[in-house]
C-alpha positions as CSV (number, residue, x, y, z in Angstrom):
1,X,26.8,-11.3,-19.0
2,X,25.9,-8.6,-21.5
3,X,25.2,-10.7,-24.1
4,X,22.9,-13.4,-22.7
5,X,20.9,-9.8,-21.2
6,X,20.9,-8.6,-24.3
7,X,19.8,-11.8,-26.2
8,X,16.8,-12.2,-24.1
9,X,15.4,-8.4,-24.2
10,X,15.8,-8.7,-28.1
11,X,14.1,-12.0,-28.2
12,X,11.0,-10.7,-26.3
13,X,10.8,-7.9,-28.4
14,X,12.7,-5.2,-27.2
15,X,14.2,-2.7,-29.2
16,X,18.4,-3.2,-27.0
17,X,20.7,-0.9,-27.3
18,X,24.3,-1.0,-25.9
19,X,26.8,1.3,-24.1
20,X,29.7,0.0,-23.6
21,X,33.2,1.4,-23.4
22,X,35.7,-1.6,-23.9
23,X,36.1,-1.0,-27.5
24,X,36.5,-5.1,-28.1
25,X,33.1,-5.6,-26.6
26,X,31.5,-2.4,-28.8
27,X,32.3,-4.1,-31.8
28,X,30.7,-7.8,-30.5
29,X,28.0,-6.1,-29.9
30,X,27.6,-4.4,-33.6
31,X,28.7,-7.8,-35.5
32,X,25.6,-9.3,-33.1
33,X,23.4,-6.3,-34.9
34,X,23.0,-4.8,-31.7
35,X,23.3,-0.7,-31.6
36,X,25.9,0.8,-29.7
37,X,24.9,4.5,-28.1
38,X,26.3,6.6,-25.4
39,X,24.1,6.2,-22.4
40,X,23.7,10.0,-21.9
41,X,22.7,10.3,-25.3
42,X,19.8,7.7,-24.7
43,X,19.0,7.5,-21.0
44,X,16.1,9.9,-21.1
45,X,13.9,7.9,-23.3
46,X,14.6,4.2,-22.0
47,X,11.6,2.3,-20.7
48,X,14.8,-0.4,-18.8
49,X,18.3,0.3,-17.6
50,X,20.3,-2.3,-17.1
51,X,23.7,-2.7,-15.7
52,X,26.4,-5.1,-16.1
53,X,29.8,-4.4,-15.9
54,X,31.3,-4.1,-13.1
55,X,32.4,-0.9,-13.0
56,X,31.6,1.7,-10.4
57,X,28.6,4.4,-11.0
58,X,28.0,3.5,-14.3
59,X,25.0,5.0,-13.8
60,X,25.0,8.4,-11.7
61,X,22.5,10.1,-10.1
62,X,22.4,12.8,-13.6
63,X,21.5,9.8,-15.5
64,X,18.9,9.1,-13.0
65,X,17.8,12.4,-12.9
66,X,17.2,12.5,-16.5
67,X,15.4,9.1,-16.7
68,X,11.6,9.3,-17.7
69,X,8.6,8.3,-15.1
70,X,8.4,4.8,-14.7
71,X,11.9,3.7,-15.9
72,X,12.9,0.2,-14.4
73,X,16.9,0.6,-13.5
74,X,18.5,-2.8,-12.7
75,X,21.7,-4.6,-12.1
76,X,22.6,-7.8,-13.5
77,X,26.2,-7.5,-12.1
78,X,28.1,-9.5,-9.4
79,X,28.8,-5.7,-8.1
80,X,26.5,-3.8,-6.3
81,X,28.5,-0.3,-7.0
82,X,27.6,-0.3,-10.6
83,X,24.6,2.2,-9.8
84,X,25.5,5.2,-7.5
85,X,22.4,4.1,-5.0
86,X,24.2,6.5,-2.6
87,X,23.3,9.8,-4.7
88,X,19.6,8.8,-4.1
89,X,19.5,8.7,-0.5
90,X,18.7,12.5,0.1
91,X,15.8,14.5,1.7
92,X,14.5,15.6,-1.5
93,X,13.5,12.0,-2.6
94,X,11.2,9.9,-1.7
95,X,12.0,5.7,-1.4
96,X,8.6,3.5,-1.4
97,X,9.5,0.3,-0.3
98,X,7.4,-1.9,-3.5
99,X,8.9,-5.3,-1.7
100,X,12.2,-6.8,-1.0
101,X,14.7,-5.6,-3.5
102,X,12.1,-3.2,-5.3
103,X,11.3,0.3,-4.6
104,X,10.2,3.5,-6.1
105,X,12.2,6.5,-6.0
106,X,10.2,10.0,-6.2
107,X,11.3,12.7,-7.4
108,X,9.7,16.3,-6.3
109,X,8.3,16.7,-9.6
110,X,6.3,13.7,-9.3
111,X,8.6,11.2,-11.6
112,X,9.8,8.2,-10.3
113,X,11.5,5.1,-11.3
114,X,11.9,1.7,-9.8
115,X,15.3,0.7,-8.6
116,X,15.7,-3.2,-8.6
């Protein structure tokens, strides 16, 4: 699924980078020209988050944390676990229902980021 992701953010423009721990698909994703990083290295200056693999919190509420204002956090998976929506549901945040499937999530400092 990746890959066709991937393809289509780069075609539009989009400077795509990868995380991705299967060391197989790391390397497809290099011999494609695509840059592999470590998602805590990068998550705090991505303008789209995108998930899909699968895998359970992928993303965790520290990533979310450090996620800049405005960040658009997706998943493109068949799984729904892939982003640990769970960590979010607290009394310190605040969900803004945008429309069906799309809300805002504020944080006390005034950030936010919308959670497809």
């Amino acid at each position: 699924i990746w890959k066709g992701c991937a393809a289509a953010f780069q075609g539009i423009g989009c400077i795509v980078m990868i995380t991705e721990v299967d060391p197989i698909c790391a390397i497809q994703a290099c011999m494609q020209g695509f840059k592999v990083v470590r998602l805590d290295d990068v998550v705090h200056h991505a303008d789209i988050v995108v998930t899909c693999t699968g895998n359970k919190n992928v993303v965790t509420r520290d990533h979310m944390n450090r996620m800049k204002t405005g960040c658009i956090l997706a998943n493109m998976g068949h799984s729904s676990v892939e982003i640990d929506v769970n960590s979010l549901t607290t009394s310190e945040l605040r969900w803004e229902r945008i429309r069906s499937q799309v809300h805002h999530i504020h944080w006390p400092d005034g950030k936010h980021i919308v959670l497809l």
